[in-house]
C-alpha positions in Angstrom: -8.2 -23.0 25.0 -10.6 -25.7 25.7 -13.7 -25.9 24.6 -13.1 -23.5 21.7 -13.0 -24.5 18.1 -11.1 -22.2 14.9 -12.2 -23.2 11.6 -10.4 -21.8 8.1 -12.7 -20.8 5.4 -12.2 -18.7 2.0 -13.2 -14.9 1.2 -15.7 -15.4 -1.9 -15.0 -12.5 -4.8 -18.6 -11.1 -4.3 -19.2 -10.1 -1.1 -22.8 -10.8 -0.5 -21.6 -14.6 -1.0 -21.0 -17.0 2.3 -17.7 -17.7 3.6 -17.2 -21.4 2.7 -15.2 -23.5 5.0 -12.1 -25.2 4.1 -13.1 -29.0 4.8 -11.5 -31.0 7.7 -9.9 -27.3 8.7 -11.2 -27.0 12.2 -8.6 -26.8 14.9 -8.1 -26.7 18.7 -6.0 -23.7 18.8 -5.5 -20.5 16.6 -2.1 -21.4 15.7 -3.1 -24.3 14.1 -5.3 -22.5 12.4 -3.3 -19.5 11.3 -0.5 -22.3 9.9 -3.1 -23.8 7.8 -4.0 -20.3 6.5 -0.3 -19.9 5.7 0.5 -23.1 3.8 -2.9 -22.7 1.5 -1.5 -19.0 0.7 2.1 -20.3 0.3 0.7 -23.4 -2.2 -1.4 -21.1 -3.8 1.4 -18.1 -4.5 4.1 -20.7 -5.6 1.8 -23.7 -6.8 4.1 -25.6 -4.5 2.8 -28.0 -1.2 5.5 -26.4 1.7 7.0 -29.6 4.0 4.7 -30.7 6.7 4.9 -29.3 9.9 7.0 -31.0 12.5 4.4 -30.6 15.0 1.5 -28.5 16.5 1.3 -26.2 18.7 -0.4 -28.5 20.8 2.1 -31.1 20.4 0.5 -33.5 18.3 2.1 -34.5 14.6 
């Protein structure tokens, strides 16, 4: 989707607190995105770093 930008960010504990963004988490594409949402859950659940991705969904490494 050009043009378009999906960034990750964390849920704070208190609501009335901002969203922060996860730094250098922006992506072209909501895949992307939703993978990078899944590996910080994963790392966080089994204090673990999963393997890298073979590639993107748009291609790219």
């Amino acid at each position: 989707m050009p043009g378009r930008e999906w960034a990750v960010g964390r849920m704070p504990t208190e609501r009335s607190r901002p969203i922060v963004l996860v730094e250098g988490a922006v992506f072209d594409n909501p895949l992307d995105a939703d993978r990078k949402v899944f590996r910080l859950r994963w790392q966080a659940a089994t204090e673990q770093v999963p393997a890298p991705a073979m590639t993107s969904a748009s291609g790219e490494r």
